[in-house]
N, C-alpha and C positions, 0 to 999 in steps of 0.2 A: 426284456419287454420294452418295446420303444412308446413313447409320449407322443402324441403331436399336438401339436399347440397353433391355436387357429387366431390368427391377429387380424382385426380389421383394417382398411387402409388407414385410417386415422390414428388408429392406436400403431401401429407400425411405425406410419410416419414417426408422432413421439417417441418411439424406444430409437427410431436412430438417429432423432434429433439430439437425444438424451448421451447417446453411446458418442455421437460426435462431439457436443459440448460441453459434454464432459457434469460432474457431478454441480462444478463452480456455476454451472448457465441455468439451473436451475435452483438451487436452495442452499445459499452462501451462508453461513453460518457468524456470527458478529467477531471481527477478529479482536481476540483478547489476550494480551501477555499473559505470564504470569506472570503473580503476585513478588516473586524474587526479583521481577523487574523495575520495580519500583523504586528498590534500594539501592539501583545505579543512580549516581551521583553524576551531576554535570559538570565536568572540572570545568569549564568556559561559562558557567551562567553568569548572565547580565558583563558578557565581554562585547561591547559592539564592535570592535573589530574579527571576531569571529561570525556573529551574523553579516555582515559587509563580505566575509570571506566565502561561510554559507551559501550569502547569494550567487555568487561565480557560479560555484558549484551547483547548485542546485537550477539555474540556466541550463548549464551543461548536460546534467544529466538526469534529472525533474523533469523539468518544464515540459518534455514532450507527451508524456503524461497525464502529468495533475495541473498543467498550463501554466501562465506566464504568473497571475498572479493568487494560485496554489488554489485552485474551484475544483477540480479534478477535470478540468473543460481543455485539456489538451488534444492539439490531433492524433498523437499516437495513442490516447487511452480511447478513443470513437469506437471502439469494436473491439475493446476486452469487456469480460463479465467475470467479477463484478468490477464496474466500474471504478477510475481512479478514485480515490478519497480526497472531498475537500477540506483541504488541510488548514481553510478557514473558520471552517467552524468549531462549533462546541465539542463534537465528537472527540474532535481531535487535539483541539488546545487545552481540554480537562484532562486529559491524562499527563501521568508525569513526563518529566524528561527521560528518565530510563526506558517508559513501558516504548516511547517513540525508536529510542535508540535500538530495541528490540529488536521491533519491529522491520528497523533498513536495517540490522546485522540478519537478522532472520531471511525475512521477502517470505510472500503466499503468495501463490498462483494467481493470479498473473506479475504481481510482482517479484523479481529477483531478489535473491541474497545479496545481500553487499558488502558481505562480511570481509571477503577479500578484495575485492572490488574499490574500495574506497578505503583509507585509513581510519582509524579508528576516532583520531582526531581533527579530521573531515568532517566524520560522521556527526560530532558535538556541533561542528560549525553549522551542516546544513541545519540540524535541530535551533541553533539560536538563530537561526534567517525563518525560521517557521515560527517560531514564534511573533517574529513580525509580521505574519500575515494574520494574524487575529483579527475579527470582523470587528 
């Protein structure tokens, strides 16, 4: 027995607005480590020469993203959903250092993993250059 299913232009439109951007352009969900994240330990905390090192790095290959001075106002984040995270604020300076380091080992859509990508004690660095962006 076959179904037909009758969509109006509008409702159309949205199912292939839906189907093309995907589940993220519509109802992003609060991204939250877990809880085992928390008990990573920051071997570099309160190192300024790893935030100074951070910062290279996070020029590099941040900044086009979450911008220069970490808003999420970069040109390459203009036209992902959801947008980049400002890594000035509270959202993101209240969590620990581990749930962050996660986080760039992890990546969510639209962001990448970086698990291989960067080293892991990179990863610390860009973490203590973020912390110096706190509002």
């Amino acid at each position: 027995m076959k179904t037909k299913i009758k969509l109006s232009g509008i409702k159309l439109l949205g199912l292939i607005g839906f189907l093309i951007v995907g589940f993220n352009g519509y109802a992003q969900k609060k991204w939250t480590a877990p809880a085992s994240a928390d008990k990573i330990v920051n071997p570099l905390k309160n190192d300024a020469n790893a935030a100074t090192s951070g910062k290279r790095i996070y020029k590099m290959l941040c900044v086009v993203c979450h911008g220069a001075k970490g808003k999420g106002d970069g040109v390459g984040g203009a036209g992902l959903t959801p947008k980049p995270t400002d890594l000035t604020g509270e959202a993101v300076q209240s969590q620990s250092d581990g749930a962050i380091f996660w986080k760039i080992e992890e990546g969510r859509s639209p962001m990448a993993s970086y698990k291989t990508a960067i080293p892991e004690n990179k990863r610390w660095e860009i973490i203590n250059y973020i912390r110096t962006l706190k509002k």
